[in-house]
C-alpha positions in Angstrom: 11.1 -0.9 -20.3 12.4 -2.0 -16.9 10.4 -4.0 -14.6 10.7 -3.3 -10.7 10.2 -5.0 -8.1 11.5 -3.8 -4.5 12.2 -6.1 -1.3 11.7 -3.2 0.9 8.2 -3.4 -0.2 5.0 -5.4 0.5 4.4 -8.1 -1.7 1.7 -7.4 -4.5 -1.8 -8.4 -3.9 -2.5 -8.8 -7.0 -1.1 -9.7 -10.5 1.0 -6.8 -11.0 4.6 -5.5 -10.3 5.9 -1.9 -7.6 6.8 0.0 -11.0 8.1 0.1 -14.1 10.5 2.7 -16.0 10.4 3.8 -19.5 13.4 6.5 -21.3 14.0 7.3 -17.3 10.0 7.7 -16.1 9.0 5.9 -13.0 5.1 5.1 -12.9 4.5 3.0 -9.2 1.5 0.9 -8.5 -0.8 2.6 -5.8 0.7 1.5 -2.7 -1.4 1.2 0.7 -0.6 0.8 4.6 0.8 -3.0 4.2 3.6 -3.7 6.8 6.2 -5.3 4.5 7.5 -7.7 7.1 3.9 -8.7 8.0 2.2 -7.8 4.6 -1.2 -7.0 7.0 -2.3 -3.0 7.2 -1.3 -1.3 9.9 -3.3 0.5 12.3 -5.7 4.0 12.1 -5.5 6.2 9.3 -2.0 8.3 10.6 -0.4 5.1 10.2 -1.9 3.7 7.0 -0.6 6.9 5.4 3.0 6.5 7.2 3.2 3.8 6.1 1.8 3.9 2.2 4.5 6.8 2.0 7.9 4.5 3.3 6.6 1.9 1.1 6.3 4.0 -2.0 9.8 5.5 -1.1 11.3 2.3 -0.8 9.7 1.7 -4.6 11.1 5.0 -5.4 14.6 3.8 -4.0 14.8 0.7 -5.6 14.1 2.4 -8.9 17.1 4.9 -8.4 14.9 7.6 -7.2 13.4 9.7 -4.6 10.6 12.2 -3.5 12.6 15.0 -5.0 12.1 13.6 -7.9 8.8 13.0 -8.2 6.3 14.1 -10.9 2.9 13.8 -9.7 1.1 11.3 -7.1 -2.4 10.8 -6.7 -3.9 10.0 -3.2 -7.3 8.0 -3.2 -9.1 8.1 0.1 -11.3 6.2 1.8 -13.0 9.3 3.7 -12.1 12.8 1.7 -12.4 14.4 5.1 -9.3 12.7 5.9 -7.6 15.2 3.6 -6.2 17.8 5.5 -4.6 14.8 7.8 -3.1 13.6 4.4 -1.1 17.2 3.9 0.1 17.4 7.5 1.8 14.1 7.0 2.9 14.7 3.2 4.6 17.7 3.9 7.1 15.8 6.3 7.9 13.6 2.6 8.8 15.5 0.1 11.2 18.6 1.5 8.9 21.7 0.1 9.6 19.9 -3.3 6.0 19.1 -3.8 4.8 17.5 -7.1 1.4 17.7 -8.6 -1.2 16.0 -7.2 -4.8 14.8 -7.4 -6.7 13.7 -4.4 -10.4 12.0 -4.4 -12.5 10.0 -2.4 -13.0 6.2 -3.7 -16.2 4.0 -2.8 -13.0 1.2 -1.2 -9.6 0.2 -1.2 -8.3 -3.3 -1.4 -8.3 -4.9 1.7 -10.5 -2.0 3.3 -7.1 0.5 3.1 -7.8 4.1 4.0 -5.2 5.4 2.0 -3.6 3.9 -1.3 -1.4 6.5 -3.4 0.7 5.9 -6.6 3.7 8.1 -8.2 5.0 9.5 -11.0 9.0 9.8 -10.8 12.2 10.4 -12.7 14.9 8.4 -12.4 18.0 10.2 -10.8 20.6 11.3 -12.9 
């Protein structure tokens, strides 16, 4: 198992790690709108989910991987009626290579997020 830990990223709030790897899976922590220069949320829900997405492809990078090669991610929400914002801004990610996905509403999100969503990748080969 390989531990990683990316300086692209936001620090952790909490007692864990930005992935690990295991016989070449990526599995991310669930990674919301921090600024990683500032580690503070940004802004409105568009940004939050900007945002959560360059963090968790700067996890993926760091890992030796990319959207392309992800497996599945799942999206929790603050508001489920944000969900049709969510795709328009997905789309833009992951080059018509989408990967399964579950999305659901959550009662909160650390630090009062809007957005938080963690990945399933392969490493590239």
């Amino acid at each position: 198992m390989r531990r990683i830990i990316s300086d692209q990223a936001p620090d952790a709030i909490g007692p864990y790690i930005h992935a690990t790897e295991s016989n070449g899976i990526i599995f991310t922590s669930g990674q919301i709108g921090l600024n990683p220069q500032t580690n503070k949320l940004v802004d409105g829900f568009e940004n939050q989910t900007n945002q959560t997405l360059a963090n968790l492809q700067n996890v993926l990078k760091t890992a030796n991987s990319d959207f392309d090669h992800v497996l599945k991610t799942t999206i929790y929400l603050a508001d489920i009626n944000d969900f049709s914002k969510i795709n328009d801004i997905y789309k833009n990610y992951f080059n018509d290579s989408y990967p399964a996905r579950t999305a659901f509403e959550v009662a909160n999100l650390p630090i009062g997020a809007l957005i938080e969503i963690e990945a399933i990748a392969e490493v590239k080969k």
